[in-house]
C-alpha positions as CSV (number, residue, x, y, z in Angstrom):
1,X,55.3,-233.2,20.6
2,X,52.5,-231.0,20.3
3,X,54.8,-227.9,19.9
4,X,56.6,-229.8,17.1
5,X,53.2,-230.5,15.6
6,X,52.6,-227.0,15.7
7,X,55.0,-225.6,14.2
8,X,54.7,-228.3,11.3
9,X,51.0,-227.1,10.9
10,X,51.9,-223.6,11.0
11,X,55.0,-223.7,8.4
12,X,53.6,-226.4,6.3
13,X,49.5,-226.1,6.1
14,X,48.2,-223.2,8.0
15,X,45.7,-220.2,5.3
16,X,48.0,-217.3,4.6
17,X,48.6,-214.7,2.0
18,X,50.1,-217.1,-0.2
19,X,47.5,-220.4,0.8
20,X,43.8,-220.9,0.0
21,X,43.0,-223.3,1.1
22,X,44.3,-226.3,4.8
23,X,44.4,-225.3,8.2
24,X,42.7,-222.8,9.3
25,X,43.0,-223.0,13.4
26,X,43.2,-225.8,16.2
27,X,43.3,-226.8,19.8
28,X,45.8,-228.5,22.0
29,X,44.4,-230.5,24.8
30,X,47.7,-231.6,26.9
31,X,47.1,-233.9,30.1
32,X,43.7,-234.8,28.9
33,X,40.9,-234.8,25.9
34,X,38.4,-232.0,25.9
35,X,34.9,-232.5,27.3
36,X,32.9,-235.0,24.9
37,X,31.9,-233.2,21.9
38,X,30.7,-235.4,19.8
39,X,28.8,-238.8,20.7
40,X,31.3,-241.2,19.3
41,X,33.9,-239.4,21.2
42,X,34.9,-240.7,24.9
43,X,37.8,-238.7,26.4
44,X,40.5,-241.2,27.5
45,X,41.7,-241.0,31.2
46,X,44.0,-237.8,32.2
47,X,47.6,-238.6,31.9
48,X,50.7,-236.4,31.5
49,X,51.8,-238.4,28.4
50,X,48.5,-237.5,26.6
51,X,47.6,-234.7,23.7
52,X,44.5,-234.3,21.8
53,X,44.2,-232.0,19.5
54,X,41.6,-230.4,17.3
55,X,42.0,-229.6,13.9
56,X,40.1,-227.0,11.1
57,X,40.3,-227.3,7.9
58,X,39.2,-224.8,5.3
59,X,37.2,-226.9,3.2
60,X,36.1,-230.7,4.0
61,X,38.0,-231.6,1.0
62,X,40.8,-230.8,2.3
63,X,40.5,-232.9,5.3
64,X,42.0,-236.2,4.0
65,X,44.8,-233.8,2.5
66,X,46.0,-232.8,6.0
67,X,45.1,-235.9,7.6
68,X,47.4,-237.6,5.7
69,X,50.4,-234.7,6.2
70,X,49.8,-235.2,9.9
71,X,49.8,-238.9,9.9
72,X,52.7,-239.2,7.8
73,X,54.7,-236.3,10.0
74,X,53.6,-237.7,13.1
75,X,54.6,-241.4,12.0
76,X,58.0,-240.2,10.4
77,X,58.6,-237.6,13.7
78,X,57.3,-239.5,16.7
79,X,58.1,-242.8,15.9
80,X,57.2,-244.5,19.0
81,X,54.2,-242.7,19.6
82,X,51.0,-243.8,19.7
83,X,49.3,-241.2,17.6
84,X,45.7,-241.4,16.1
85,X,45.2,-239.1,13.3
86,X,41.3,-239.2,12.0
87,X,38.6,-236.9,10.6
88,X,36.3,-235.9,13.5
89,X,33.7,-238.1,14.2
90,X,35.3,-240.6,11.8
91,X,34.0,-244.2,13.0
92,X,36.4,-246.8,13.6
93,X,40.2,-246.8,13.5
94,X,41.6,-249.6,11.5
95,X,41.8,-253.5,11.9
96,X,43.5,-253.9,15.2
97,X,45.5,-256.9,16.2
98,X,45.8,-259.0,19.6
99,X,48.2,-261.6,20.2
100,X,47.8,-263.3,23.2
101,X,51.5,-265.1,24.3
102,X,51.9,-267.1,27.5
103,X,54.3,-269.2,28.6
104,X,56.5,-269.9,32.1
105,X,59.9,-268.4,30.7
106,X,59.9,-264.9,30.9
107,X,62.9,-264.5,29.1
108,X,61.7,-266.6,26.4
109,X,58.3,-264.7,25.7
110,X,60.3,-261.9,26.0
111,X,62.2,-262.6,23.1
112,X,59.0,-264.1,21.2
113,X,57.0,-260.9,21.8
114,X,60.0,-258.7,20.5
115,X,59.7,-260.8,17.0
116,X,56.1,-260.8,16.4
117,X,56.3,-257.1,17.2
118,X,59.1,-256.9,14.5
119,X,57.1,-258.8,12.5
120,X,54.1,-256.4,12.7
121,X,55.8,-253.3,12.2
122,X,57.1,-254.6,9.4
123,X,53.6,-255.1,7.7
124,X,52.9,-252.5,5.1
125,X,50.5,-250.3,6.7
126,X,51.0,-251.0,10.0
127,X,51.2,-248.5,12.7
128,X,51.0,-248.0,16.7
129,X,52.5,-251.2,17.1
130,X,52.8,-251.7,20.9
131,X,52.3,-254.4,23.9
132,X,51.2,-254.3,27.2
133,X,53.9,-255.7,29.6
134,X,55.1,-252.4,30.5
135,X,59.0,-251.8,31.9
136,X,61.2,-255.4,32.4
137,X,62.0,-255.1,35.4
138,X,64.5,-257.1,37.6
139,X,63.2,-259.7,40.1
């Protein structure tokens, strides 16, 4: 993923002869977050399925211009991924959503909890859609 990233970046958005002006560098955190540089910032928890990376822009103009190339390549390339795309220090990250299903059938709120999450991706502007119950596994 991050090497994918990469590359976009570098093809697509990084200075050269022929661009003025969107990425100028970054840095790939894989396994964890870096240390906490900025107050609002908390690193998650180390895990082998995690990336963080830092971007820098040439101008802070041009910030929203990238973010929203990464966002959309990330969304369009990693589609199952739960990636976060947001100017540093940049408070908040959206409106999210908990549903809360219970019930004695498991096969039933299986089913139930596959709809509404159909239901949500289908949501213009919806993104990182995702539950908690982990693998189904066989009792």
């Amino acid at each position: 993923m991050v090497e994918r990233t990469e590359v976009f970046m570098e093809e697509n958005h990084q200075l050269s002869d022929t661009r003025a002006r969107g990425v100028i560098d970054w840095f790939a955190f894989i396994g964890k977050g870096p240390e906490s540089y900025d107050l609002r910032y908390n690193p998650d928890e180390a895990n082998a399925n995690y990336a963080h990376m830092l971007v820098n822009t040439s101008y802070g103009d041009d910030n929203g211009y990238v973010i929203a190339k990464l966002d959309s390549f990330a969304f369009a390339t990693f589609p199952t991924a739960d990636v976060k795309v947001k100017r540093l220090g940049a408070v908040g990250e959206g409106t999210p959503i908990e549903i809360m299903i219970s019930g004695k059938n498991a096969d039933q709120l299986s089913t139930i909890v596959e709809s509404v999450r159909m239901k949500l991706k289908a949501q213009l502007g919806s993104k990182n859609v995702k539950d908690d119950w982990g693998p189904k596994t066989k009792k």
